[in-house]
Structure formats: structure tokens, C-alpha cells
N, C-alpha and C positions, 0 to 999 in steps of 0.2 A: 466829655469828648472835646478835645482842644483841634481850634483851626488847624493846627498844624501836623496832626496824624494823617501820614499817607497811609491809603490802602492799596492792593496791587489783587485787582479783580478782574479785571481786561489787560490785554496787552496796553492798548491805548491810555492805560492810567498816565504812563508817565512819557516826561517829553523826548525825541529825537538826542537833548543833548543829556537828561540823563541817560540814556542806553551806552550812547559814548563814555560816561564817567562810569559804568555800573562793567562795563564789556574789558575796559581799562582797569578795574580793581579784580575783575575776575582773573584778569590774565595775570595782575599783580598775588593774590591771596592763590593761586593753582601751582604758582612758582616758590612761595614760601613752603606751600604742602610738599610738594615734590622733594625741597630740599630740608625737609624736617624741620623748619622754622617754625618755634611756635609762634604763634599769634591771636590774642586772647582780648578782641577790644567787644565781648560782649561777655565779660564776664559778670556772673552774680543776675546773668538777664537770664528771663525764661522762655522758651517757645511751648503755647499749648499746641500740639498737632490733633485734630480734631478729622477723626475716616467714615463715612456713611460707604463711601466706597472702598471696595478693597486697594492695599496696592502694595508694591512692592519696592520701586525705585523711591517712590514718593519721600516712601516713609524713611527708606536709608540714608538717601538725599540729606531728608532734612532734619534727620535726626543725628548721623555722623556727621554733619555740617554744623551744628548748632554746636555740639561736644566740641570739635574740633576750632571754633571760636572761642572757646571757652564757658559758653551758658547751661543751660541746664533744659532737659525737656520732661514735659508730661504728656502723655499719648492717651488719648480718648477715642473711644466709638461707640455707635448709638444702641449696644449689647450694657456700658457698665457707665451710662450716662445718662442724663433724664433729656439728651436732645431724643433719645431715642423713646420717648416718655409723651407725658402729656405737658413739660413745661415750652412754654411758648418759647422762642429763639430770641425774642426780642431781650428776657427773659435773662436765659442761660449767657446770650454777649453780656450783659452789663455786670453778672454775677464772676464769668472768665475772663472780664476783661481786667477786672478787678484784682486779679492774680498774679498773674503773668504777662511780662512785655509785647509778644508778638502772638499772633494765631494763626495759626496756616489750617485750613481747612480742603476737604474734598469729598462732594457734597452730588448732589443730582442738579439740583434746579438752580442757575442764576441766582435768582429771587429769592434762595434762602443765603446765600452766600450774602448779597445786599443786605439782606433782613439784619443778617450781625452785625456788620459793620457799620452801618447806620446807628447800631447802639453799643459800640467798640468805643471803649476810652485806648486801645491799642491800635497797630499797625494789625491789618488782616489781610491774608495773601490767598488768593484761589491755586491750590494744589490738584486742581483738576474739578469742573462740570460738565453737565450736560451740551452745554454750548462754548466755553472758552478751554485754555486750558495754558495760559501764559507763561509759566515756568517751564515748559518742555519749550516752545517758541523762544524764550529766551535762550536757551541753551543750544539751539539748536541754529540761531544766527551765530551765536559767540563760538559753536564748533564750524562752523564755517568761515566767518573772520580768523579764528586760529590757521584753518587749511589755506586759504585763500586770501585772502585781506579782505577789505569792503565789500558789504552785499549790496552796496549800491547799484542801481545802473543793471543788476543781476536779473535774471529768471531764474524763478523757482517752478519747477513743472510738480503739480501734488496730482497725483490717481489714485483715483478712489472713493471714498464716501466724503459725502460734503457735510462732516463732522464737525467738533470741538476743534479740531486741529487745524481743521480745513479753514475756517473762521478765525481763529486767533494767527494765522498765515498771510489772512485780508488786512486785517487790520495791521501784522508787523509792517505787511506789503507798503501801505498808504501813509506809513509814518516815514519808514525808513530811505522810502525812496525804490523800489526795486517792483519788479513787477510777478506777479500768480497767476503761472499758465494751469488750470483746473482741468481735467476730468473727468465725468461721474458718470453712473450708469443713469439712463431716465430714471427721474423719480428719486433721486439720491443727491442733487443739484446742492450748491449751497444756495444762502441763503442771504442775499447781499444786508438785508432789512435787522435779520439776525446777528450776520457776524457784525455790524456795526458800522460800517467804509462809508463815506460820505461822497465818493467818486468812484468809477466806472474804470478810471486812466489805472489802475492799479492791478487788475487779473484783466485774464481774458479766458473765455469758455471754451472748450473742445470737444465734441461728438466724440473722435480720434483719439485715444489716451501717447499713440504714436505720434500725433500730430502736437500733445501737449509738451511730448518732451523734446522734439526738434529746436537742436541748440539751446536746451535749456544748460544752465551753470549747476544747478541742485535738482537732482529726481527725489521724490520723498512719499511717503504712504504710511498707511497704517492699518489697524487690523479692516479686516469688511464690518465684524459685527462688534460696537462698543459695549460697554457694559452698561447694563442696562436696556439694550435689546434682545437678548439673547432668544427670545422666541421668533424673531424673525430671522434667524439663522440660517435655513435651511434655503428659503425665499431668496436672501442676498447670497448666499454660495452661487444661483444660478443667476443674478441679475449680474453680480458681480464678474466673472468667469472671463472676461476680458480686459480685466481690469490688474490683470497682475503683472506687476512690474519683471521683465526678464532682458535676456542680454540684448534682445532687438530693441529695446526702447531704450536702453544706455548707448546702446550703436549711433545712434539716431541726435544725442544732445551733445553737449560739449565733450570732446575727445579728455577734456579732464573735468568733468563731469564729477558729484560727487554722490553718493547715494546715504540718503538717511531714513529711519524709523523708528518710533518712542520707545518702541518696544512695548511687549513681548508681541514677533514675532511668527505667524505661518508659513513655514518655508512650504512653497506649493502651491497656495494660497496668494494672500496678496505681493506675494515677492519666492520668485524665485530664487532658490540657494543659492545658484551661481554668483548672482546678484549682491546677496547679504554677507557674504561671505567672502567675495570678491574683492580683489585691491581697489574700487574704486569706494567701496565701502566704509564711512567713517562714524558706524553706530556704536560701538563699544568707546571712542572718547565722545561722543555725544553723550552714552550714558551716566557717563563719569561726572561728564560738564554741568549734569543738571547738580549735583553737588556744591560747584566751585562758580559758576553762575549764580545760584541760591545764597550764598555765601555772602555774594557780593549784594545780591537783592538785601537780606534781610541786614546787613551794615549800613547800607545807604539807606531804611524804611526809619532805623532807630538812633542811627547817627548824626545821617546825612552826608554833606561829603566831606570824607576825615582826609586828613595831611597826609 
């Protein structure tokens, strides 16, 4: 492992003015897709994708995104792999990294994510944990830089669980400059210690989930229960139960206000249809964006920044 492999495991890995260059080739590499341009500067490179968890966007993401750069992918999970085994992670990185160029994994714990890239000779990307989950965070400024310009100087109002999501939202908050009006039911609080923030000036807490979206520029949410809680289901249906995003709390924030969600979606649940559905709605090019955002992450992980 050379000093010079970035890894991308927190939002916070990289700096304020890469996000400018990375948000920059995004919009540059979405415009070439659009108009059939091919564009191929990661050819003969490989991406191992590595899933303990299930997913769907993830994998398309960054599986059509790796093709359409021109690289090559291998897809693993812990059914036809020895992470899923007795071989140690410390172990399996130094043997895949040995392989292939980049590794994008999504995983449960932090700590296994670090564990590989600690003994990564490559660029390793968190595609989703327990507590972060930066590639959807990335995508999800860069669809609102597309709708709006700057998320400087912005409110982002998030309802809901004080998640993966909710955490990687602190931390974009504290780099970027903008501020996270949160929230939660009791008991579902983030977690400042966790998500990472070294300051307080960056969110502010709300009892009121109406009160969090008043004049906010972005309402955002996600499911109640993540994966990997699933037993507490029934529990957070009812803690949760005023927590759903609907057309009073869009009333209530910026008259052009924008609504987002990583998807997959509860309509009824944590957002009502009106809501997701609705023109102020911009999750179907979010979805996309995690593609053409990723695109640009993993050029700039293996390149750096190209002409």
C-alpha cells in the first residue's frame, strides 16, 4: 500500500475543493452519457464490488458506471466468497487487492470497511454501512447543485431516523458549508460522536419535524427501518408515525423547496405520495446521479484530476 491510495469511507475523506472538481466532472462525464459520447479513461481497470448487504441501486450504479468507463467488474458476496467464511478481512484485502484496481464494498460495521482498506494496495469506496453511507450524500449534493446551484449557505431539513444517512448529511453539512436541520423521534437522535462533526454550527435539533423543515431549501428522508434492523420494525412504525414527510411540511420550507430519498421508498410511511411523487420531487435524477457522481468518484480515486 502506497501513500498515495485514497480511500473514500466517510464523506469527510476528501477535501471541500475535491468535491468542487469531482461535482465538476460529474456534470462534465453525465453530459458525455447523455449525448452518447463514449468515454473510456478507465479501461483494462477493474472494480471488485464486494455486498454483505443487499442492494440494488448500488450495484447498478456501479456496475453500469464502471462498463460505461470502459473497466471491467467482478461482483462478490459473502454466499460465493471466504469474507463470508472463516478467512480473516485483513486477509481477503490484501489477496483482492492484489487483483483488481478499485473495491467498493457494503458492508454492516465501519470497522470492517477500515479493516480492508487498512490492507488495500487499492482505492476502497464505502457503498453503504452501518453508520456512513457517502456515495448516496455525494449524489444527492451534486442533484441538487444540478437543480439549484450551491448548497452553500443552504438548509437541508432531514426527518427521521438518525441513521447512516442522517450522519453522512453532518459531516457533508460541516465541510460544505451549509447547515442540517434534523428530526428524530426520542430515542432515534443522531449521533454527533458517531457521525463524526467536530462542530455543533453545522445542524440544529428539532422536537417539531415541522419546525425542522420551516424555510429549509432540501426536505430529505429515508426509510424508518434500515437494514439490518428489521426486528425493530413494528416498534419504529409507531415511534416513528409523525415523522412522515407530507404536503404540510413542504408548505412550511422553501416555496421551491426540493424533496429527496435514497430510495426504495414507503409511500404512507416515511413520505407521503403526494410528496414523492410530486413536482417538487427530484429522486428519480438523484437516482440516476448516484451512477454519474460515482463515475466521477472512482476517475478522480484512480486518476486524480484528469485534463
Amino acid at each position: 500500500m502506497t501513500a498515495s491510495i485514497r480511500h473514500y469511507l466517510q464523506f469527510k475523506d476528501l477535501s471541500a475543493d475535491d468535491y468542487a472538481w469531482i461535482f465538476e466532472r460529474a456534470t462534465r462525464i453525465k453530459r458525455m452519457f447523455k449525448a452518447y459520447e463514449k468515454y473510456h479513461p478507465l479501461a483494462d481497470r477493474t472494480l471488485a464490488m464486494i455486498f454483505e448487504k443487499a442492494s440494488t441501486r448500488t450495484r447498478v450504479s456501479f456496475e453500469a458506471g464502471m462498463y460505461q468507463l470502459g473497466g471491467s467488474v467482478v461482483h462478490l458476496t459473502t454466499g460465493d466468497s471466504q469474507l463470508g467464511r472463516a478467512e480473516p478481512i485483513d486477509d481477503s484485502a490484501k489477496v483482492i487487492s492484489r487483483m483488481v484496481d478499485l473495491v467498493m464494498i457494503r458492508t454492516y460495521e465501519q470497522e470492517k470497511i477500515a479493516a480492508f482498506a487498512a490492507n488495500s494496495r487499492v482505492p476502497v469506496i464505502n457503498g453503504l454501512t452501518n453508520e456512513f453511507h457517502p456515495c448516496q450524500i455525494l449524489a444527492d449534493v451534486f442533484t441538487y447543485i444540478e437543480h439549484r446551484g450551491s448548497i452553500q449557505g443552504k438548509v437541508v431539513a432531514w426527518v427521521g431516523d438518525g441513521n447512516n444517512m442522517a450522519n453522512t448529511w453532518l459531516q457533508a453539512a460541516e465541510l460544505l458549508g451549509f447547515t442540517v436541520h434534523i428530526s428524530t423521534p426520542g430515542g432515534y437522535e443522531v449521533d454527533p460522536v458517531v457521525a463524526g462533526v467536530k462542530s455543533t454550527d453545522c445542524y440544529k435539533v428539532f422536537k417539531d419535524p415541522m419546525d425542522a423543515c420551516r424555510g429549509a431549501d432540501l426536505v430529505t428522508t429515508d426509510v424508518w427501518t434500515s437494514m439490518g434492523y428489521e426486528a425493530e420494525n413494528e416498534a419504529r412504525k409507531k415511534a416513528f408515525a409523525d415523522w412522515c414527510v407530507d404536503l404540510d411540511m413542504m408548505a412550511v420550507a422553501k416555496p421551491d423547496a426540493l424533496f429527496m430519498h435514497c430510495l426504495p421508498a414507503h409511500r404512507g410511511e416515511e413520505v407521503e405520495a403526494e410528496v414523492i411523487d410530486g413536482p417538487q420531487s427530484v429522486v428519480w435524477d438523484e437516482a440516476e446521479n448516484r451512477m454519474h457522481a460515482q463515475k466521477a468518484l472512482m476517475e478522480f480515486l484512480l486518476l486524480g484530476r484528469v485534463a
